[in-house]
C-alpha positions in Angstrom: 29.8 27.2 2.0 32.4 28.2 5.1 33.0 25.6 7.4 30.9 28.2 10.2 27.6 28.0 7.9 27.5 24.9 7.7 27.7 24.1 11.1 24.7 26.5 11.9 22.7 25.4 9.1 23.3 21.5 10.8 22.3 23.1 13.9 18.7 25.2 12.8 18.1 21.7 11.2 18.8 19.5 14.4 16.1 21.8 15.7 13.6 21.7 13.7 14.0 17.5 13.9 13.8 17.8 17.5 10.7 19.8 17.4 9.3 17.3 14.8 10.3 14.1 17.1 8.9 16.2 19.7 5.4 16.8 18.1 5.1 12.5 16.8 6.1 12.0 20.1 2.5 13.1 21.3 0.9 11.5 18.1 -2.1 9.2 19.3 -1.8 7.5 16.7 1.7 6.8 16.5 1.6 5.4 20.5 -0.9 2.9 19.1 1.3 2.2 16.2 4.2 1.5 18.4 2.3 -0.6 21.2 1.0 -2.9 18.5 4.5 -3.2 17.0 5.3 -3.8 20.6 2.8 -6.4 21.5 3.1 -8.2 17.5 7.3 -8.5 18.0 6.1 -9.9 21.8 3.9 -12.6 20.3 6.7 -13.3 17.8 8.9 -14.0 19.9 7.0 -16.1 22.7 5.8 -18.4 19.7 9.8 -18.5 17.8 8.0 -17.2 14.8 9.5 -14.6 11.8 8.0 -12.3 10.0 8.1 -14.6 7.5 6.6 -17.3 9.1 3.7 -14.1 9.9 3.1 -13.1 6.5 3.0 -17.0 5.4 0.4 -17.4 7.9 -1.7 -14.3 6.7 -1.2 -14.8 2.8 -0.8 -18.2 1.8 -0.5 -16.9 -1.7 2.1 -14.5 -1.3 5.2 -15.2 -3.3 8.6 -14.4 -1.5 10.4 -11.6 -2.9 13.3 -12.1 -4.2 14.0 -9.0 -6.3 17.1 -7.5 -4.0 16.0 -4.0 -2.3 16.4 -0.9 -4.5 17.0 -2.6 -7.9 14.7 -2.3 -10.5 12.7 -5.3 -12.2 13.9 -6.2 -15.9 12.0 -3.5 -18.8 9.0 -5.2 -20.2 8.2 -8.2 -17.7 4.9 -6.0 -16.8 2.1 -8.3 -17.4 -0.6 -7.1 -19.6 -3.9 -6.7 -17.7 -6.8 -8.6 -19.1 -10.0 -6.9 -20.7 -12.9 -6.8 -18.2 -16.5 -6.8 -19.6 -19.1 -4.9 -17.4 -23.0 -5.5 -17.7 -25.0 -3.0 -15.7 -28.3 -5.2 -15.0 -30.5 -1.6 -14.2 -29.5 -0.1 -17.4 -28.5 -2.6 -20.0 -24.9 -0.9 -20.7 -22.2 -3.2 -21.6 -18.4 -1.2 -21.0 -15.3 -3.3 -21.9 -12.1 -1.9 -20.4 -8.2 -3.3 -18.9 -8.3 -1.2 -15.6 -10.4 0.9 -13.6 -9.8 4.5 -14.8 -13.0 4.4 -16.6 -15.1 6.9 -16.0 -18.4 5.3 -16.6 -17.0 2.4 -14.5 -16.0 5.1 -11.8 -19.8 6.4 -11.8 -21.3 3.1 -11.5 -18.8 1.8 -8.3 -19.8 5.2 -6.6 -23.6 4.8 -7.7 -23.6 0.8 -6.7 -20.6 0.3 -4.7 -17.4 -0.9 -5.8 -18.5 -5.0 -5.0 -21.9 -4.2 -6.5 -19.8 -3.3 -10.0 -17.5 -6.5 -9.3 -19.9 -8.8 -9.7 -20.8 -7.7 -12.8 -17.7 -8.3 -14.3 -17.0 -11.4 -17.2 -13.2 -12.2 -17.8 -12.4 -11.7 -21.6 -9.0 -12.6 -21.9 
């Protein structure tokens, strides 16, 4: 590519950025995003606290990562899910299954509700 089409090409797509900064710009949603940003690094700050200290607050449980950004996790450390045993109590039906692409399971959560199902579930190792 000459050194002229390039520089038009970088141009035409400076544009179009501008015209899509221009367009979030009037985004509803994206003013609320950033006021809440606003207001949440406000808070942090009048109280000394991280987001660390945030999500710590919000999620006990979590864990801390400490797998560094963009690498990936060793092959075969995935943990293997756990069989689930369903009991409909209107029909009777019994479904055992390790995740939720069932599609039995995925009639009964939109018949029931999804916490309706849940309940029915046993643990079976």
């Amino acid at each position: 590519m000459s050194l002229i089409n390039e520089y038009r090409a970088t141009e035409e797509a400076i544009r179009e950025l501008q015209e899509r900064l221009k367009s979030l710009a009037q985004d509803e949603k994206l003013k609320k995003e950033l006021e809440f940003e606003g207001k949440l690094r406000a808070l942090m700050g009048e109280y000394s606290k991280s987001l660390r200290d945030i999500i710590a607050i919000l999620d006990p449980d979590a864990k801390p990562a400490k797998v560094a950004r963009g690498s990936k996790p060793a092959a075969g450390t995935k943990r293997a899910r756990k069989v689930k045993q369903y009991k409909n109590p209107e029909t009777g039906e019994v479904i055992e299954t390790k995740g939720g692409n069932h599609k039995t399971l995925k009639e009964w959560k939109a018949k029931w509700g999804a916490e309706t199902v849940e309940s029915w579930a046993t643990l079976l190792g």
